[in-house]
C-alpha positions in Angstrom: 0.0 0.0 0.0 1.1 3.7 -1.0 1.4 6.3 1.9 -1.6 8.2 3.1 -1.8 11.9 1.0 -0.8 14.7 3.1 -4.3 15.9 3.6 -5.8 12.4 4.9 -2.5 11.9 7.4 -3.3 15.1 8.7 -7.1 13.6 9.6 -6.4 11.1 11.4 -3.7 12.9 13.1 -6.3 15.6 14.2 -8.4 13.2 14.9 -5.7 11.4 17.1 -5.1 14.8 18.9 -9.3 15.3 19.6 -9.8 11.6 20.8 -6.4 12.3 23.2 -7.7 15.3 24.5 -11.4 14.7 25.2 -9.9 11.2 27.0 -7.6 13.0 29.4 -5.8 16.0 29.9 -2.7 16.7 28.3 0.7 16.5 29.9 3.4 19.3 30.4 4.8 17.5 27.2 1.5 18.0 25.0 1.2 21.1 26.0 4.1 22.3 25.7 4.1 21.0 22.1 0.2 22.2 21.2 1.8 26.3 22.6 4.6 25.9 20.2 2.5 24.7 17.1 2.9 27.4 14.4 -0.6 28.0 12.2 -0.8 29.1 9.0 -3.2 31.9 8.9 -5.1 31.0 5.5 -8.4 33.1 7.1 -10.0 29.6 7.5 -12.3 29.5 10.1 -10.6 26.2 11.0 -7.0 28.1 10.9 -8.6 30.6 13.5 -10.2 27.8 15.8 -6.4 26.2 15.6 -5.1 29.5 16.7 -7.4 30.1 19.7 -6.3 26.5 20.9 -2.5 27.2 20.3 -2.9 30.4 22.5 -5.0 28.7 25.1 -2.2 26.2 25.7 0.0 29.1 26.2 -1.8 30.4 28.6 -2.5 27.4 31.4 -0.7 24.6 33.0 -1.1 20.8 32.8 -2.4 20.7 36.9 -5.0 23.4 35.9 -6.0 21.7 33.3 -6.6 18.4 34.9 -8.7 19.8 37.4 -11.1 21.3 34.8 -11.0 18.2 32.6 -12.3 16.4 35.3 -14.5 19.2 36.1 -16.3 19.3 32.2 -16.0 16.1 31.1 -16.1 13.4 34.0 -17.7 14.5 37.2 -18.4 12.6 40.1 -21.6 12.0 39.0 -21.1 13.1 35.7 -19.4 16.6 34.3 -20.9 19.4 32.6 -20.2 18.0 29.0 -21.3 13.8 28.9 -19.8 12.9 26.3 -21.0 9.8 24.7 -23.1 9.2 21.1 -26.1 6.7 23.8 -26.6 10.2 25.4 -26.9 13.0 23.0 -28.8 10.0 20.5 -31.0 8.8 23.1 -30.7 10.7 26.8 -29.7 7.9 28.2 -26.2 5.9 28.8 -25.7 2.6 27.9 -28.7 2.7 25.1 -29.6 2.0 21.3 -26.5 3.8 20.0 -24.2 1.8 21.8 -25.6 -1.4 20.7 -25.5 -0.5 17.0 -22.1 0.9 17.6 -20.7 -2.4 19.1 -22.3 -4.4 16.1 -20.4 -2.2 13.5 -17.1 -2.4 15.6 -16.9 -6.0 15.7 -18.2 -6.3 11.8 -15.1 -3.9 11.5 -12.6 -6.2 13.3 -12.7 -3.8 16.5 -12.9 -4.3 20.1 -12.4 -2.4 23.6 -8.7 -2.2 24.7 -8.8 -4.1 28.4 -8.0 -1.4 30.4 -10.4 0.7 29.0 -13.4 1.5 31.2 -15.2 3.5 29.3 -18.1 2.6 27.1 -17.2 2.3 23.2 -19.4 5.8 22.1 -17.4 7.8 24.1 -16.2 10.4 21.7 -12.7 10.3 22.3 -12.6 5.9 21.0 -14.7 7.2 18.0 -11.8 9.9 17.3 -9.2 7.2 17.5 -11.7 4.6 15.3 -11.6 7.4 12.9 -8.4 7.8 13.0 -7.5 3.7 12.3 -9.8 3.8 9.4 -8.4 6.8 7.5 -5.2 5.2 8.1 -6.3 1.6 6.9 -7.7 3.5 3.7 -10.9 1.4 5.0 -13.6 1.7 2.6 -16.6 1.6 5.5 -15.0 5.4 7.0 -17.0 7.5 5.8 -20.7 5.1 6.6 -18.8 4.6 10.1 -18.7 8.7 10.3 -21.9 9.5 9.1 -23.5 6.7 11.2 -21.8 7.5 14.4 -20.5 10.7 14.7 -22.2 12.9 12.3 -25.8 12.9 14.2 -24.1 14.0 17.4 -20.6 15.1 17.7 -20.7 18.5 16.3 -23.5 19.3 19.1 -21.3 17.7 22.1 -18.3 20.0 20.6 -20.3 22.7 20.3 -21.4 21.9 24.2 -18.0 22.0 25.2 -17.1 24.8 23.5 -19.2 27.1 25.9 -17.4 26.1 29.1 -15.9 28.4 31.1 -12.3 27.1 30.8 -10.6 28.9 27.4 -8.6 25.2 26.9 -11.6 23.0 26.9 -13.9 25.9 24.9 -11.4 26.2 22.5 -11.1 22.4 21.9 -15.0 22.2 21.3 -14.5 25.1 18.9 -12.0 23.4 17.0 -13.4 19.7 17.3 -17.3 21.2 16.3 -15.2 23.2 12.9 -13.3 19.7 12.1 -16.5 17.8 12.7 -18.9 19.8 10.4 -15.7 20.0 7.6 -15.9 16.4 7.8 -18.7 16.0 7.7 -19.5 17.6 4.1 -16.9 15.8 2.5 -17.7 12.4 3.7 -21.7 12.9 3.0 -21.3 12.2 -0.8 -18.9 9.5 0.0 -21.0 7.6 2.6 -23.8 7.0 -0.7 -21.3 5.0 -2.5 -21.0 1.7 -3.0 -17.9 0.4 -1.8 -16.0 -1.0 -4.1 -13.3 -3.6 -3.2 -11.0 -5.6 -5.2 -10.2 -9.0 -4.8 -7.0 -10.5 -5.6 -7.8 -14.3 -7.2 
């Protein structure tokens, strides 16, 4: 197989990059790296949402930022942002969504890493499903997308980018731009028949 094109290696590594952040907060390393990123200004609005993060990073520490991941997107109960495809689908956890998600990941040759503990529609493990797929040149991506993440995720982002914590906000900005981006391009694509060829 050929190397991924520049523009689908940078997908799944932003899609890498969302599913690591919404998981847990970054490290002194990450952050570190996400202040020093240098964007190009091209007056997208995706460029801008890029920008907002980079200065975000620049402006908080990794102990800060634990605290308000936990605070946003964990809770004791649960945090201000729940952030799984059975609750924005259905208002519950644990529902229909998951069930249909867990039938499609095990047609697709996926299953739960062991020490996992969340449930598989959180949307940090659909970031990094996303982000195998692209990178398997898997024919089923864009179905997966517009079956599991396009009826929800741009909300959730949206969600978390109204928190009061610039980091987080900025991340749901940013996640919620890439989303709907995404989510034009891989409309058209999710109508076609896959086509697959078969060595005899």
């Amino acid at each position: 197989m050929t190397e991924l094109n520049e523009r689908d290696a940078l997908r799944a590594d932003v899609y890498r990059l969302l599913g690591r952040l919404l998981r847990a907060a970054p490290d002194a390393s990450l952050l570190e790296w996400l202040a020093g990123l240098d964007v190009e200004q091209d007056g997208s609005l995706l460029a801008q949402r890029w920008a907002s993060l980079v200065a975000a990073a620049g402006e908080t520490s990794a102990e800060r930022l634990e605290r308000a991941h936990f605070r946003h997107l964990v809770g004791v109960v649960q945090g201000d942002i729940t952030p799984y495809a059975s609750w924005y689908r259905n208002g519950e956890l644990m529902d229909a969504a998951l069930v249909a998600l867990r039938r499609d990941l095990k047609a697709l040759g996926f299953q739960r890493a062991g020490h996992s503990q969340d449930p598989e529609d959180h949307l940090a493990a659909l970031c990094e499903v996303m982000a195998m797929l692209i990178e398997a040149r898997s024919p089923d991506e864009a179905r997966f997308f517009m079956r599991h993440l396009a009826p929800w995720a741009s909300q959730c982002l949206a969600d978390l980018g109204r928190v009061e914590t610039s980091f987080h906000a900025s991340l749901g900005r940013l996640g919620q731009a890439f989303i709907e981006e995404e989510g034009r391009r891989l409309e058209a694509e999710s109508q076609e028949d896959a086509v697959r060829i078969v060595e005899p």
